[in-house]
C-alpha positions in Angstrom: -40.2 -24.2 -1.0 -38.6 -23.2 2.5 -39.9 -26.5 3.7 -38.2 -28.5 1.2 -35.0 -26.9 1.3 -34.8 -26.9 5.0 -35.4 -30.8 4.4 -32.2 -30.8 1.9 -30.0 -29.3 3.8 -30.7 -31.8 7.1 -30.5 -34.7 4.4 -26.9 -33.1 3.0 -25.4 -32.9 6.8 -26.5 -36.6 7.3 -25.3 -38.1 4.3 -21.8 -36.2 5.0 -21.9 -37.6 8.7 -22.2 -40.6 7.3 -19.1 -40.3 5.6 -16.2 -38.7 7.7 -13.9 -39.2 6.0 -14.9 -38.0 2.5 -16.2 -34.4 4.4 -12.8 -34.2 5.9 -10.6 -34.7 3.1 -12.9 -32.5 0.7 -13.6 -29.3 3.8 -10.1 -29.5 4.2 -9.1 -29.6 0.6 -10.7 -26.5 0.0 -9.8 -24.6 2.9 -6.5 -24.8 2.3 -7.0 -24.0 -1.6 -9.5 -20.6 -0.3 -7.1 -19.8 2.3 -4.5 -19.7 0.2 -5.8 -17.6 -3.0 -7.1 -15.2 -0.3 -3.9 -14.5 1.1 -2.5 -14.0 -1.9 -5.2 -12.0 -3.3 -5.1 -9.6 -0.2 -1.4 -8.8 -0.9 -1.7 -8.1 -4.6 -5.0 -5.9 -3.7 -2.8 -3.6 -1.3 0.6 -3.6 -3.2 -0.5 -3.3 -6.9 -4.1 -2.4 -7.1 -5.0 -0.2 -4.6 -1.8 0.8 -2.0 -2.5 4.1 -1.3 -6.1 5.5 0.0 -4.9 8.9 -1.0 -7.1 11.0 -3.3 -6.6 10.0 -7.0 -3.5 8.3 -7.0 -3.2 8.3 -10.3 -1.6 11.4 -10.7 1.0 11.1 -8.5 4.3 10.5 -9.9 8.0 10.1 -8.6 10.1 12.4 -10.4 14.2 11.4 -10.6 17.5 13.7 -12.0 19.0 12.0 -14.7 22.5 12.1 -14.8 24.5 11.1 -17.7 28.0 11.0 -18.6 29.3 10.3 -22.0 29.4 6.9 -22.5 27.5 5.9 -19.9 24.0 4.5 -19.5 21.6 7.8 -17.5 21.7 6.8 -13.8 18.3 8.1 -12.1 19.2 9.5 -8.9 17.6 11.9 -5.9 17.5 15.7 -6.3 19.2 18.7 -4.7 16.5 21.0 -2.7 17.5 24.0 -4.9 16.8 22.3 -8.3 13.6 21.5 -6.6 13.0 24.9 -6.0 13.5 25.9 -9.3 11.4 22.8 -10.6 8.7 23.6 -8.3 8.4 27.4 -9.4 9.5 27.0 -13.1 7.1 23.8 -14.0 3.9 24.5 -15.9 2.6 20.8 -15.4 2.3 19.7 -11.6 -0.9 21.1 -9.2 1.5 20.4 -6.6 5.8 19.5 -6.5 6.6 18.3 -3.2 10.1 17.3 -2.0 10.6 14.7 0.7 14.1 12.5 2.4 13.4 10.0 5.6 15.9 8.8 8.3 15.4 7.5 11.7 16.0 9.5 15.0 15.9 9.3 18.5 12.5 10.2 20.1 11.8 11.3 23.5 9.9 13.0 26.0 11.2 16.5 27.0 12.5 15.1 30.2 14.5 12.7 27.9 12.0 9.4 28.9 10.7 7.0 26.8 13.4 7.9 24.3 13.0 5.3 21.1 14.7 5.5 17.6 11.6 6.1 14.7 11.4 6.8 11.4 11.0 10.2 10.6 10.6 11.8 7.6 11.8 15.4 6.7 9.1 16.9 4.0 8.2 20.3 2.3 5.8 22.2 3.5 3.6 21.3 0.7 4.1 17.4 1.0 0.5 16.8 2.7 -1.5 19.2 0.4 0.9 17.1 -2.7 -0.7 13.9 -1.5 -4.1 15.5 -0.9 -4.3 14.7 3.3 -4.8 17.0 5.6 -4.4 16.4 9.5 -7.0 15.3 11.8 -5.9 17.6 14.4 -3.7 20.5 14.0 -2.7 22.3 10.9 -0.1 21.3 8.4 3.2 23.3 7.7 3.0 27.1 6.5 5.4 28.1 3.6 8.0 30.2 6.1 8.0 27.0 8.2 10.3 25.6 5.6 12.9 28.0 7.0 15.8 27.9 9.0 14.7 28.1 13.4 11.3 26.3 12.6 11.6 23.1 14.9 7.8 22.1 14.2 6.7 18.5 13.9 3.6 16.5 12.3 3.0 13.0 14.3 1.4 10.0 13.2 -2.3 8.7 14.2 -0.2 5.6 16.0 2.1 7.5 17.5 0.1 9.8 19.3 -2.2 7.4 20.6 0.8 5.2 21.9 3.2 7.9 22.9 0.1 10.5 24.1 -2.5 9.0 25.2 -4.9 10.1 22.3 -4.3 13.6 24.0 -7.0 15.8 22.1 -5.0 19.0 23.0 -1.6 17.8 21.8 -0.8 20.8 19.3 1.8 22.8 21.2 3.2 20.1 23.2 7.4 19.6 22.9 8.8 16.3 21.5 13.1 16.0 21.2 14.0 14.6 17.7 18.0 14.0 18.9 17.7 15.9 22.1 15.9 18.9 19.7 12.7 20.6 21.1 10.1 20.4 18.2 6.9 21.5 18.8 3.9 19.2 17.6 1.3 21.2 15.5 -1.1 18.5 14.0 -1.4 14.5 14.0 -2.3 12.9 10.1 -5.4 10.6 10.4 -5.9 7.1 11.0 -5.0 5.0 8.0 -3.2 7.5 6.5 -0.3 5.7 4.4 2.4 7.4 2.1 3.3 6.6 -1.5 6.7 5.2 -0.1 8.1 1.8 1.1 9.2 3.3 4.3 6.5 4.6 6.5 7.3 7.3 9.0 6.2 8.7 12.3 6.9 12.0 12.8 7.4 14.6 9.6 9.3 18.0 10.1 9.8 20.4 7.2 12.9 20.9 5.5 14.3 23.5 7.6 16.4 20.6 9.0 18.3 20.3 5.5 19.5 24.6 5.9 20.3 24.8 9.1 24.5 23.9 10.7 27.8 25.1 8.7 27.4 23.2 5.9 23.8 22.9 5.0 22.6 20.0 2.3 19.6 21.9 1.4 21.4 24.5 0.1 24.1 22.5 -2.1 22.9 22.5 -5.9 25.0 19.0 -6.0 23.4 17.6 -3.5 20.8 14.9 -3.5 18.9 14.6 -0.9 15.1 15.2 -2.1 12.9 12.8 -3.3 10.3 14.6 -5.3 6.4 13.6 -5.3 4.2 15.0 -7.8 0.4 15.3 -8.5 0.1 16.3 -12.5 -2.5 18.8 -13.2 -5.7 17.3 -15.0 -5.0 16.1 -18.6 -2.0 16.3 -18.3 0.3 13.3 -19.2 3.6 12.2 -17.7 5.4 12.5 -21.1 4.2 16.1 -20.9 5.2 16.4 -17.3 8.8 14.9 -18.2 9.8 17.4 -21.1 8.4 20.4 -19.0 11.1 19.4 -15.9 13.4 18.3 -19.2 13.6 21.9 -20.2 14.0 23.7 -16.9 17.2 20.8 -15.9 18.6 21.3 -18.9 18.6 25.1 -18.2 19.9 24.7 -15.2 22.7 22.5 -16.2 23.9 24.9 -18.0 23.7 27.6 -15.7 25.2 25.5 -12.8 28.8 23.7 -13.7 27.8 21.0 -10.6 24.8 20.1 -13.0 26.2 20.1 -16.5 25.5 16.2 -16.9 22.0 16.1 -15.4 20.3 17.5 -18.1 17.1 15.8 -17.9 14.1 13.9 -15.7 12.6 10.7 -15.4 9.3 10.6 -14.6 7.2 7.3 -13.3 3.9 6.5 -11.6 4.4 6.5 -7.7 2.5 2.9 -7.8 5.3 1.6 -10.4 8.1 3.7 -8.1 6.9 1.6 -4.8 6.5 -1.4 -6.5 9.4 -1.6 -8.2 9.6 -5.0 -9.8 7.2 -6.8 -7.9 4.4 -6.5 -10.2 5.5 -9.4 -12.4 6.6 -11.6 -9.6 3.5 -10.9 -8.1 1.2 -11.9 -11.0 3.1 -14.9 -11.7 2.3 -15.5 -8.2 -1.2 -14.9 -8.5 -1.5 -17.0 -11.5 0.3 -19.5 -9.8 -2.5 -19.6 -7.0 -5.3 -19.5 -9.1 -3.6 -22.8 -10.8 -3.4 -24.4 -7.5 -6.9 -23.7 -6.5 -8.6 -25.1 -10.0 -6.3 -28.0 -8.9 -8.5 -28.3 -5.5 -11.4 -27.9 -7.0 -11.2 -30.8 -9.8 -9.7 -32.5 -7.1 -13.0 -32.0 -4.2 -15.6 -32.3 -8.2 -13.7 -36.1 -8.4 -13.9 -37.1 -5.1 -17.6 -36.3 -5.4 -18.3 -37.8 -8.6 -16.5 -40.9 -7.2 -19.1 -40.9 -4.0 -21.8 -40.0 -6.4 -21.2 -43.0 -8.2 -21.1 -45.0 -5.3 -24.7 -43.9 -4.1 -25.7 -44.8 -7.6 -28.1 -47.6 -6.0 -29.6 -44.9 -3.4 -30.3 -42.2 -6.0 -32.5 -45.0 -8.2 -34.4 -45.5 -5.3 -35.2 -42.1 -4.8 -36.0 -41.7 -8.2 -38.3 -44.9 -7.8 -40.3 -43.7 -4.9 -41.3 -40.2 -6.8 -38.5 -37.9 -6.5 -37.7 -35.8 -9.9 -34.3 -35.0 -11.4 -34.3 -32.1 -10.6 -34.7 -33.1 -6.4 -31.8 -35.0 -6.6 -29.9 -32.4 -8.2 -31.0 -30.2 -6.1 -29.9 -32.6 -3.5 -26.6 -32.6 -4.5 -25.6 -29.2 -5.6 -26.9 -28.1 -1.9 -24.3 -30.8 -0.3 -21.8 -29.1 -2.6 -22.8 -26.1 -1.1 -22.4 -27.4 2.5 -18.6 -28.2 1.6 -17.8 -25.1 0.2 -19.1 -23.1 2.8 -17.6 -25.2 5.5 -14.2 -24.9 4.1 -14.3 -20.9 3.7 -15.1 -20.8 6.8 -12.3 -22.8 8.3 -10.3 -20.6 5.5 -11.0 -17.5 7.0 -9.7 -18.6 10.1 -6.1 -19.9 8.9 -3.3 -17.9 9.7 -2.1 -17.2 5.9 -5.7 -15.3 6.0 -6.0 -13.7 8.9 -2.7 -12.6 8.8 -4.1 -10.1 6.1 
């Protein structure tokens, strides 16, 4: 059996020698069709079905203050770090209510060298046990590191390698976030990606937000949290919403700032990222998928067309003892030949390497 498909598969690369021009045009063909619906593929895989490689992602949800004044259509907006206090101590239905705000900030050495502007992102101290990740060397932030006076910094995997050296003893070394001594106390693991658009480098706590004359962190009319949120098990997001509902609507009445956010909106972080891409995205896909049954009823005529041709050389095989089922054999394994040679080439295109 070996022996005769060995014997094919020399026959298949002859015949398509002897035809340039048809192996070009149909290797080709494909490659461009596989490349393509690849590419496109890999994109939709990382934005819609899997983005994050956090531990059930799932349950996290972005949580927004809904502000409505009579009249007017409920405006979802970010959340002052006292409401999130409350939220976070008050809720019945999160495991874990983390607040989170990035910006970008001069970087430097403690001699002031190599100074860069990064993004940076200024977390709770619970943010990394919210998201389930915990940092490959180091420790994460304590509760009383959310204080004013702690100047204590998380660094990315990249980061450290680039900046560092891969330094294995790096916790305790001093970094300047805008001429600021922070001192590093862990580094997240490779591949670690948050459930936001923006990805940072460094993370500090939210001691930042209470500390000068007029801190943010502590003004109830302030927005500057995003909150992320992993719901408890079997629990729901309409659950999740009403529970917030009640506690914002509480303290809209206690606080005269808040008197027209009275409730939450609640939404899967996938759905938050994503935004409206999803449709676009599918149409995309669909669109793809289109295009490559298009290439492939295109390469199935141009065969049948040189089958047709080779009419005269297939009776003659079929005179001297071959059976039907050799020379389908025969063809289906020069079929083969094609589409292997043009996923190859497709793997090596630029619109699929590039992912």
């Amino acid at each position: 059996m070996l022996v005769s498909l060995r014997s094919d598969l020399h026959f298949a690369l002859r015949q398509l020698r002897k035809s340039p021009g048809f192996a070009f045009t149909a290797i080709l063909t494909l490659a461009l069709g596989i490349g393509t619906t690849t590419a496109i593929y890999s994109l939709i895989d990382g934005v819609l079905l899997k983005p994050f490689p956090l531990p059930h992602p799932e349950q996290l949800v972005a949580v927004y203050t809904a502000e409505q004044h009579p009249g007017q259509a409920p405006d979802w907006q970010s959340t002052s770090y006292p409401n999130y206090l409350d939220w976070r101590d008050r809720n019945r239905t999160f495991a874990q209510l983390a607040a989170y705000g990035g910006d970008a900030r001069l970087i430097s050495r403690p001699n002031g060298a190599d100074g860069a502007v990064m993004p940076i992102n200024r977390v709770s101290a619970n943010y990394f046990d919210t998201l389930d990740v915990h940092p490959l060397i180091g420790r994460n932030f304590t509760a009383d590191e959310d204080q004013p006076g702690h100047h204590v910094v998380i660094i990315s995997y990249g980061f450290w390698r680039s900046f560092f050296a891969a330094d294995p003893h790096i916790p305790g070394t001093t970094v300047l976030i805008s001429d600021v001594p922070y001192t590093i106390i862990g580094v997240m693991p490779k591949g670690f990606i948050e459930p936001r658009a923006d990805q940072a480098e460094l993370w500090t706590s939210f001691a930042y937000h209470l500390e000068g004359s007029a801190p943010g962190g502590k003004d109830r009319a302030a927005g500057i949290a995003e909150i992320v949120g992993r719901l408890k098990p079997r629990i729901t997001r309409d659950q999740a919403r009403a529970d917030l509902s009640t506690i914002q609507s509480s303290l809209g009445k206690t606080y005269p700032e808040g008197r027209y956010r009275t409730s939450v909106f609640l939404q899967s972080k996938l759905k938050d990222v994503t935004g409206d891409m999803r449709p676009a995205l599918l149409m995309l896909m669909a669109a793809v998928l289109a295009v490559l049954l298009i290439v492939c009823t295109n390469v199935a005529g141009l065969m049948l067309t040189r089958t047709r041709k080779r009419r005269g050389e297939i009776a003659l095989r079929t005179a001297l003892g071959a059976s039907s089922s050799r020379i389908w054999r025969q063809l289906l394994i020069e079929s083969l030949v094609l589409g292997l040679a043009g996923g190859a080439i497709a793997s090596s295109l630029p619109t699929a390497s590039c992912t």
